[in-house]
FIKE-790974 format. One record per residue (C-alpha): residue in three letters; x, y, z. Coordinates in steps of 0.5 Angstrom, whole numbers, padded with zeros to 4 digits, always signed. Layout:
BEGIN
ALAXYZ
...
END
This chain:
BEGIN
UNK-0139-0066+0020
UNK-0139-0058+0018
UNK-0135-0057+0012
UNK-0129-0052+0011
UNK-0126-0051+0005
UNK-0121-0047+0001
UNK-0122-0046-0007
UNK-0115-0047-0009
UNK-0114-0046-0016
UNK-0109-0051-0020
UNK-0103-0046-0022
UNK-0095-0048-0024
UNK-0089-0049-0020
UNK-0086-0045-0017
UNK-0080-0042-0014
UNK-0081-0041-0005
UNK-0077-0034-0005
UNK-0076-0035+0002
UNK-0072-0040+0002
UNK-0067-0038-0002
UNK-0060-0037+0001
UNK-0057-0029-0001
UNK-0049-0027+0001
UNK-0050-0023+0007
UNK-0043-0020+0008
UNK-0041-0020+0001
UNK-0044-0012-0001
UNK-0042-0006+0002
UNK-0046+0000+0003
UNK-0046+0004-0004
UNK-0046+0010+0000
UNK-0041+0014+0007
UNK-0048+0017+0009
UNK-0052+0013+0014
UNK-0057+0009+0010
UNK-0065+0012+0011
UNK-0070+0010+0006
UNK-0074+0014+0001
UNK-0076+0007-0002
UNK-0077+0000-0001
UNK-0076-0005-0006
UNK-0083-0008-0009
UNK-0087-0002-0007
UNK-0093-0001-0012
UNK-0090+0005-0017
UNK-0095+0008-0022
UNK-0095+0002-0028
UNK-0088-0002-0024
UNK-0086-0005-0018
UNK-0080-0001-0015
UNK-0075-0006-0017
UNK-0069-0003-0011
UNK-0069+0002-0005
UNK-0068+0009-0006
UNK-0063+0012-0001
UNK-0063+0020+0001
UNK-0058+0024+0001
UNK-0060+0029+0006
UNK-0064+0034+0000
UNK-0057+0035-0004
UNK-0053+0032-0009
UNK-0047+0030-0009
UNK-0044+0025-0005
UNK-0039+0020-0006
UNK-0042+0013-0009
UNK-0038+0007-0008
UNK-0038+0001-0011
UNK-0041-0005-0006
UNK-0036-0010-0009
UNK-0031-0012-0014
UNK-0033-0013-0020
UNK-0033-0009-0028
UNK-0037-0005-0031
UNK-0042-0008-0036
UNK-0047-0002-0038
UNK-0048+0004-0037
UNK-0054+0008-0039
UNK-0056+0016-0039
UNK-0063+0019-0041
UNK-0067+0024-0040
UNK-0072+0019-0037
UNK-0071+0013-0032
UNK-0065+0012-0029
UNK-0062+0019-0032
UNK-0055+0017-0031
UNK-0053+0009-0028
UNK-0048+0005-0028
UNK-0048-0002-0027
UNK-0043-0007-0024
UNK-0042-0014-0025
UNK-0039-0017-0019
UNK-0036-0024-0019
UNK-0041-0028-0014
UNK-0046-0027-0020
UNK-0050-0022-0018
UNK-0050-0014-0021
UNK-0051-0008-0017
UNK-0054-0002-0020
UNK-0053+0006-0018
UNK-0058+0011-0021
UNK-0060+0018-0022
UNK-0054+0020-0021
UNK-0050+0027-0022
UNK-0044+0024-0025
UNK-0039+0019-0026
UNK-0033+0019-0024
UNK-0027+0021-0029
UNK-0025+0015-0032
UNK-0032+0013-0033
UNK-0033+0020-0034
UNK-0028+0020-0040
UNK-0031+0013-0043
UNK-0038+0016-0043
UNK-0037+0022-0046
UNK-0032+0019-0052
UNK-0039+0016-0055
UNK-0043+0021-0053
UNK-0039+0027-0058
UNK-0038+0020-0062
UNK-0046+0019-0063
UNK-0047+0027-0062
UNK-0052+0026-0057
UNK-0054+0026-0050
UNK-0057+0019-0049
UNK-0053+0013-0050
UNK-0054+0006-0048
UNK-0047+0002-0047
UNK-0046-0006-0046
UNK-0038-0006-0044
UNK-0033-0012-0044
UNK-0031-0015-0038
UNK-0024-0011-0038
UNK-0026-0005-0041
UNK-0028-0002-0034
UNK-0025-0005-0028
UNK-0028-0003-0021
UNK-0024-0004-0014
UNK-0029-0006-0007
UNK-0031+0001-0005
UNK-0028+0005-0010
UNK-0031+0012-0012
UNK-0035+0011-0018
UNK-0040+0017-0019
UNK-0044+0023-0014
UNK-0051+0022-0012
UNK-0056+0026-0016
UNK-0063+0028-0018
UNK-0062+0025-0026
UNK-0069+0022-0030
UNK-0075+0021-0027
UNK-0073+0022-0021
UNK-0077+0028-0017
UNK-0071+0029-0011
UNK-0064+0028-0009
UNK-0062+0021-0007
UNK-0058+0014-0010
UNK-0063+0008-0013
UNK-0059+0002-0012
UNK-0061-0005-0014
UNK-0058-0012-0014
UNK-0059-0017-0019
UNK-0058-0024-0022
UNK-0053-0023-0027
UNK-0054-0029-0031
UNK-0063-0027-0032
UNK-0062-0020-0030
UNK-0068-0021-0024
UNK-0069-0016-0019
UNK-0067-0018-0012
UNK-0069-0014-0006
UNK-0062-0011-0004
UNK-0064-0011+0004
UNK-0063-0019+0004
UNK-0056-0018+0003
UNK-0055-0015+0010
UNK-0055-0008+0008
UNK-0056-0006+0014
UNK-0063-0001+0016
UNK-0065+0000+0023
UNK-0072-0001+0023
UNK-0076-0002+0030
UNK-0083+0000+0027
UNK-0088-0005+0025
UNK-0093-0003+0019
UNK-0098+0000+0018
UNK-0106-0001+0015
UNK-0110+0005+0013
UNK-0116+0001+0011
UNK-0119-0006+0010
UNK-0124-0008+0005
UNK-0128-0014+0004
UNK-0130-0018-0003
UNK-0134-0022-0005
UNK-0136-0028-0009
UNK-0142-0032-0013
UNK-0142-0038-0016
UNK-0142-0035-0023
UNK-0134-0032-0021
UNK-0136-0024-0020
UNK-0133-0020-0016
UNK-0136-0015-0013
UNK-0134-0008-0010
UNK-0130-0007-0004
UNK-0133-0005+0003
UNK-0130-0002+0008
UNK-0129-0005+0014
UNK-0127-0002+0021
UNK-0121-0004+0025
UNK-0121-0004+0032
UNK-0114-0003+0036
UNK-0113-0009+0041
UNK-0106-0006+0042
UNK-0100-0005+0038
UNK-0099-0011+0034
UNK-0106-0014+0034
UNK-0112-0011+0031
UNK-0119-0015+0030
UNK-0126-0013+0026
UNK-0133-0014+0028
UNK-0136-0020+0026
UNK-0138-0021+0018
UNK-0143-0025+0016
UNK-0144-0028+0009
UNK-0146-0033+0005
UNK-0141-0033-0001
UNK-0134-0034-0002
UNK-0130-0028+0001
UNK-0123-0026+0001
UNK-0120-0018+0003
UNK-0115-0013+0001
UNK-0112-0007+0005
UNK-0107-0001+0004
UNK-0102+0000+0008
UNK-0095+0003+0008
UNK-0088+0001+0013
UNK-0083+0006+0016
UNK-0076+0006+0019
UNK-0074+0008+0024
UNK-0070+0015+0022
UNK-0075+0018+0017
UNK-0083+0018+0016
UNK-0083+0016+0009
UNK-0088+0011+0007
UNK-0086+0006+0004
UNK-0088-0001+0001
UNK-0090-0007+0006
UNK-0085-0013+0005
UNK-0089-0019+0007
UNK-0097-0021+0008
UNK-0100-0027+0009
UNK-0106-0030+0011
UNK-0110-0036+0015
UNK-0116-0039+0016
UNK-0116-0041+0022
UNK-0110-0042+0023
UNK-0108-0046+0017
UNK-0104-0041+0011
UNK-0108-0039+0005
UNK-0103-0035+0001
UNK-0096-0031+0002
UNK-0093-0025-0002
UNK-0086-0023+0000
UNK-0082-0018-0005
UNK-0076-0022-0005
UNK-0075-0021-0012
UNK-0079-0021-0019
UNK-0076-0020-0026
UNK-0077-0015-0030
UNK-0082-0018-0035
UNK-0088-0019-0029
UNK-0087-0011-0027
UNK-0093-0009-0032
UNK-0097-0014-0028
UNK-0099-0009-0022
UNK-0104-0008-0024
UNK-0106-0015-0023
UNK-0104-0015-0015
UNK-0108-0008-0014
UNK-0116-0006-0015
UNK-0114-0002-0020
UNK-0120+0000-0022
UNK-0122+0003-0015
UNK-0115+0006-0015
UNK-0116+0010-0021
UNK-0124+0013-0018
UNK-0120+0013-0011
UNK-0114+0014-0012
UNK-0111+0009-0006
UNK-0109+0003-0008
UNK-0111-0004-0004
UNK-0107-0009-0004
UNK-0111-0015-0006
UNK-0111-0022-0002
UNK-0113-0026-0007
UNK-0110-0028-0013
UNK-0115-0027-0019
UNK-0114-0031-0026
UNK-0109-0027-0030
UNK-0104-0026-0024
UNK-0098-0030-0025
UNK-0094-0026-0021
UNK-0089-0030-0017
UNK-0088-0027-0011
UNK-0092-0031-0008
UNK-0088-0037-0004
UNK-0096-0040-0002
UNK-0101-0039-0007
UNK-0109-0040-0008
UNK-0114-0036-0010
UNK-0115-0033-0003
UNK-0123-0034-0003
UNK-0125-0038+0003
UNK-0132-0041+0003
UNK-0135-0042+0010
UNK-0142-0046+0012
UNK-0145-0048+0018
UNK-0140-0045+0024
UNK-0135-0039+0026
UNK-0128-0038+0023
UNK-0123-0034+0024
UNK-0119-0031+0018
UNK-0112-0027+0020
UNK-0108-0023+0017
UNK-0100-0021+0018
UNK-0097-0016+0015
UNK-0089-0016+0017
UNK-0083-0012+0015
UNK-0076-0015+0012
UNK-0074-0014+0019
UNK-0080-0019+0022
UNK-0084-0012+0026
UNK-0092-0015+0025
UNK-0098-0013+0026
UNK-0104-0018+0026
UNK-0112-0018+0024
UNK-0116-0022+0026
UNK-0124-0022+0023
UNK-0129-0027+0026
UNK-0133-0031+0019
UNK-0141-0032+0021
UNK-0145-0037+0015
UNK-0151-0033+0014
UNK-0156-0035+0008
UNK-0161-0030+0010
UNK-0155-0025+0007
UNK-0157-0022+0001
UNK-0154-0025-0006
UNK-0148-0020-0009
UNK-0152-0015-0014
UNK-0148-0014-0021
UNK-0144-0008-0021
UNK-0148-0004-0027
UNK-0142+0001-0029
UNK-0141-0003-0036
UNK-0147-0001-0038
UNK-0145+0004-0042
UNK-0138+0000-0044
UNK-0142-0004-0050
UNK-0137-0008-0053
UNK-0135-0015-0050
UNK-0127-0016-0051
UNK-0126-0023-0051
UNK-0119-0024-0049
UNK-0117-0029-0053
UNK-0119-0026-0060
UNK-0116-0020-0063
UNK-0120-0014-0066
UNK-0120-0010-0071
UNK-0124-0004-0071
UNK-0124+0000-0078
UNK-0128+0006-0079
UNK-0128+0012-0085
UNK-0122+0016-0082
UNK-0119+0011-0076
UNK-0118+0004-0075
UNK-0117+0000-0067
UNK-0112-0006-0068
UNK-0113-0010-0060
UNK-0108-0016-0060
UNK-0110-0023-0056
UNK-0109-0021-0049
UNK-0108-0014-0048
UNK-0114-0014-0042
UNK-0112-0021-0040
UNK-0119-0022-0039
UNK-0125-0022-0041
UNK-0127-0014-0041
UNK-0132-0010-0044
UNK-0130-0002-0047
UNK-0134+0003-0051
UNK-0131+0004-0058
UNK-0133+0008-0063
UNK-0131+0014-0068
UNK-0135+0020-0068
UNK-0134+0027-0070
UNK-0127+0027-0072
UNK-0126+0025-0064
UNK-0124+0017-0064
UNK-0127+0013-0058
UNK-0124+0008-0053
UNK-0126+0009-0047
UNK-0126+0005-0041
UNK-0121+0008-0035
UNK-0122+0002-0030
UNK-0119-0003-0034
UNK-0112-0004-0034
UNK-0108-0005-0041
UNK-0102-0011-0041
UNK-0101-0010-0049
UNK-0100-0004-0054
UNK-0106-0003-0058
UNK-0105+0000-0065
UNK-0108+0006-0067
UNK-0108+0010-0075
UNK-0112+0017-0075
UNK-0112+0020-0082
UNK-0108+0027-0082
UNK-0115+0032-0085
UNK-0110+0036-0089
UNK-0103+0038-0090
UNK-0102+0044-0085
UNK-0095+0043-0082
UNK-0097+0042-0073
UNK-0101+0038-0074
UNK-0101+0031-0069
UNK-0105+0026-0066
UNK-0107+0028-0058
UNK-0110+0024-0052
UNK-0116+0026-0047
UNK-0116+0021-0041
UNK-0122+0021-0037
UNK-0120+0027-0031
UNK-0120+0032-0039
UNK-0111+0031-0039
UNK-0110+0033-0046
UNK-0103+0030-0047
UNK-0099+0029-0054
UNK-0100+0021-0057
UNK-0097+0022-0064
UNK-0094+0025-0070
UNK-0091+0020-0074
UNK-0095+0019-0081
UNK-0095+0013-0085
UNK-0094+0014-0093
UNK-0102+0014-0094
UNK-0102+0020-0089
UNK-0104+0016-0082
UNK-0102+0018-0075
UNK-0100+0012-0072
UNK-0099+0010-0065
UNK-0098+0004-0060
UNK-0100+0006-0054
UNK-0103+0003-0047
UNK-0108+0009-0047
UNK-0115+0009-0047
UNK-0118+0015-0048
UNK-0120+0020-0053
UNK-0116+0021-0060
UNK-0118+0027-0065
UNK-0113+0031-0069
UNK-0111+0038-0066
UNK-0106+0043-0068
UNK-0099+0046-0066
UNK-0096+0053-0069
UNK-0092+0055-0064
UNK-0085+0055-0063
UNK-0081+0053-0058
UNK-0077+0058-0053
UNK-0070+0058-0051
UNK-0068+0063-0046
UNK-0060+0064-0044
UNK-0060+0062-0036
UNK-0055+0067-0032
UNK-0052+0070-0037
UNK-0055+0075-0044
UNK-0052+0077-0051
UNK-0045+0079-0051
UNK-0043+0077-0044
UNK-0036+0075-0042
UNK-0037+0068-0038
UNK-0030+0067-0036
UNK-0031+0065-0030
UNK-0037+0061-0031
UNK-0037+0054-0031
UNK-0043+0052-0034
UNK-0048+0055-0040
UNK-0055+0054-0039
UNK-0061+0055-0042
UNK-0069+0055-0041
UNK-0072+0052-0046
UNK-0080+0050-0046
UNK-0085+0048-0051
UNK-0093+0051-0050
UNK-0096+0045-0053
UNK-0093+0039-0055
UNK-0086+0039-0051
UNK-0080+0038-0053
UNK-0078+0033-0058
UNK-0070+0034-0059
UNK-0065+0039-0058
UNK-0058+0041-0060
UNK-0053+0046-0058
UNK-0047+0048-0063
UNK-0040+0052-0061
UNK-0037+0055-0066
UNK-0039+0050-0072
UNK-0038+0044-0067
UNK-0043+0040-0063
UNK-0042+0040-0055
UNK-0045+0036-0050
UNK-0051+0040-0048
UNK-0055+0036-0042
UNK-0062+0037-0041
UNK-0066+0037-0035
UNK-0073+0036-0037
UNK-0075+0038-0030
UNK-0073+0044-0030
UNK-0074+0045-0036
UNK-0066+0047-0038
UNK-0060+0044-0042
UNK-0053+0046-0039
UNK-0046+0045-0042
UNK-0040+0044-0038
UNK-0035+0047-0040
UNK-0030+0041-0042
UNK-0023+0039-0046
UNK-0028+0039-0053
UNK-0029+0047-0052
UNK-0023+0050-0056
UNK-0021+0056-0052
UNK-0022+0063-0056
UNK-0024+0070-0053
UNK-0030+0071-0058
UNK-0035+0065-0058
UNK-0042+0063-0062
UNK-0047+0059-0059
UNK-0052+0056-0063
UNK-0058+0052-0059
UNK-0064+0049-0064
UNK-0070+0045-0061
UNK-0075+0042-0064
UNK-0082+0040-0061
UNK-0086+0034-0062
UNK-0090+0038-0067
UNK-0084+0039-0072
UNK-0084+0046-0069
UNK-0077+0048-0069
UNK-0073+0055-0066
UNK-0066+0057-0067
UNK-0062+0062-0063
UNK-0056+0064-0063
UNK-0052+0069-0058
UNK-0044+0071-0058
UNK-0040+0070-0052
UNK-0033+0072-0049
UNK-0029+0068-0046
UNK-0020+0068-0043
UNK-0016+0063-0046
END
């Protein structure tokens, strides 16, 4: 009889996420606008999965967010980064919602923020509320959606989670209700192999032909060794052209299912593990990233409700493998691929790009590296698996270099500062030539000091230039009466910003800095004691310990 298997790697048990039950009438729509996507739940971000769905609010700030059901207020948040200003809501069915980048609260969370800001003299904060400190009514107004943190446009990120272990759940399967007609889509396909020794080769591309809109097929791939895949695809909705994440994909052979991946949900903690789910070293030289379909050793993601490690073996006959890549709302689209044995086939040669990466990582050890003026600390772990980079520290330049590899674990660096000239700090070169500020802090034996997941290279520069503060809308001596805000552009030429602070009339004031814009702001509120004559002092510091004072006088009515 001609035999057919599937290598399956023995793994733990698992939760299927498709068989979990969520509430599907119990949230209402955070927002009174019609809900268009601007991303989806699970899509692949620079170093996370995207753990809600951003919603656009037509270009603009602004609109009125509703809470999606009672509950109270257990954390609000506000940074310069991230989430910029959030709120999260605990509700009574057990799940939390989350409301990001927003423009402002509403004005009794407002009051309550601000009372710790002014409190704490600072911008920033981080606040866990007790069960009766902020009640929240179904669909009441608790905030206007904006463009705060790391946010590159106007929209509402919204987020449902279990409350007792904080796991992200994909919003959508709560009945949040997006029209979406259009099947995904798939860039490209590319094959992998094989050999018995473990070694995956390099992707190749594989042409795909339309056999009508769902169904897409692929010439005859002959082998000899074990094989599996991987795509690049998106998926949009109806009412906007955004490309956005694929919900599910699965794959057969012939028939009978090897592995299915469907964003339902994943907790916080596996979200640096992306790297694991993409070929991460073809998306840094290509910049696109596949989709693996096979599950490698270090990969212990649990969005997978079926699990092998995807590389099927095929001798002595014809196979189909199939793929199937459908949205939340069950569009799909299939690819079949015809599987030929033929042992004329040539055997997979070795990738030679770790030539130059001399030095063997064996994941379960840790490394220290200590040179004359340096010194690399690599915990157990950090690549989760067996990695080969170069290590080296040559002509006040220290070297780790390998950009083809992922790193799950912060490696430590010391640097010896050469001098005493005020500036200095220790600066990072990755390999596209981007120099970027790494550190400026110094142990007590003169050392920079950095935990960082960056490979690159590391020396000592300088930065002797101060940083710059410019009045917005308004110079020295004006009358701002009929302002609302005082607005200042401050930038930094080489390090950035480290911090800032804005002083009126000898009293700290709530300056808010938009680091996109390069601007902090003060919104004239209850804390401003009113008098015609005003001082304005705003201090910033740059990364570098550079700082700069200005001050200006305004005029104002009681």
């Amino acid at each position: 009889m001609k035999s057919l298997f599937i290598i399956i790697l023995s793994i733990t048990p698992f939760l299927i996420n498709s068989q979990t039950k969520y509430p599907t009438n119990y949230f209402s729509n955070p927002l009174q606008i019609p809900l268009i996507l601007n991303g989806n739940f699970g899509e692949s971000r620079s170093n996370h999965f995207h753990s809600g769905i951003d919603i656009k609010t037509k270009f603009k700030e602004g609109f009125k967010v509703i809470s999606a059901a009672e509950g109270y207020v257990s954390r609000i948040k506000v940074s310069h980064g991230g989430f910029g200003k959030a709120i999260y809501i605990n509700h009574p069915n057990g799940y939390t919602t989350v409301y990001a980048h927003l423009k402002k609260f509403n004005n009794s969370i407002e009051k309550f923020v601000k009372r710790f800001q002014y409190k704490k003299q600072s911008y920033e904060v981080d606040l866990y509320l007790k069960s009766d400190d902020l009640k929240i009514l179904n669909n009441e107004i608790i905030g206007f959606s904006g463009n705060t943190g790391s946010s590159s446009g106007p929209h509402l990120h919204f987020e449902t989670r279990k409350t007792s272990s904080q796991k992200a759940i994909n919003p959508l399967l709560f009945g949040i209700e997006i029209k979406d007609t259009r099947r995904p889509t798939v860039n490209s396909l590319y094959l992998y192999k094989k050999d018995k020794s473990g070694y995956i080769s390099e992707p190749s591309k594989v042409v795909l032909s339309k056999i009508n809109d769902s169904t897409f097929t692929t010439e005859k791939i002959k082998l000899n060794s074990l094989v599996s895949f991987g795509l690049s695809g998106f998926d949009r909705q109806d009412l906007a052209n955004n490309k956005n994440g694929i919900y599910e994909i699965s794959t057969f052979l012939d028939g009978n299912l090897i592995n299915l991946m469907s964003f339902d949900s994943f907790f916080f903690e596996e979200s640096i593990k992306i790297n694991t789910l993409i070929d991460y070293s073809y998306y840094i030289k290509n910049k696109e990233r596949i989709l693996k379909l096979f599950i490698e050793e270090e990969n212990d993601l649990s969005i997978y409700s079926k699990k092998n490690n995807g590389f099927v073996d095929v001798t002595q006959r014809t196979s189909i493998y199939k793929i199937k890549a459908s949205d939340i709302k069950g569009n799909y689209i299939t690819i079949d691929i015809p599987l030929v044995y033929d042992k004329t086939i040539k055997k997979i040669t070795t990738n030679s790009q770790n030539i130059s990466y001399s030095k063997l990582i064996d994941n379960n050890l840790k490394y220290d590296f200590n040179f004359k003026n340096s010194s690399i600390n690599i915990p157990k772990n950090t690549f989760l698996k067996n990695r080969k980079i170069k290590i080296e520290h040559f002509n006040d330049t220290l070297k780790i270099i390998n950009p083809y590899i992922a790193v799950y674990k912060n490696i430590k660096i010391k640097f010896k500062n050469p001098n005493s000239n005020k500036g200095n700090y220790l600066a990072v070169k990755d390999h596209e030539g981007n120099e970027s500020f790494a550190s400026s802090k110094l142990n007590p034996l003169n050392y920079f000091e950095l935990k960082t997941k960056k490979t690159g290279l590391y020396y000592i520069i300088n930065d002797s230039i101060s940083p710059m503060i410019k009045p917005i809308k308004f110079k020295n001596g004006d009358w701002v009466s009929d302002e609302k805000y005082l607005k200042f552009k401050i930038t930094d030429k080489e390090s950035g910003i480290k911090k800032y602070k804005g002083k009126i009339n000898g009293k700290w004031m709530l300056f808010e800095y938009e680091y996109k814009k390069n601007q902090i702001s003060y919104e004239f509120d209850s804390n401003y004691l009113s008098k015609s004559k005003n001082e304005v002092e705003i201090e910033i510091e740059d990364m570098a310990g550079n700082s700069f004072i200005k001050t200006y006088t305004f005029y104002r009515d009681n």
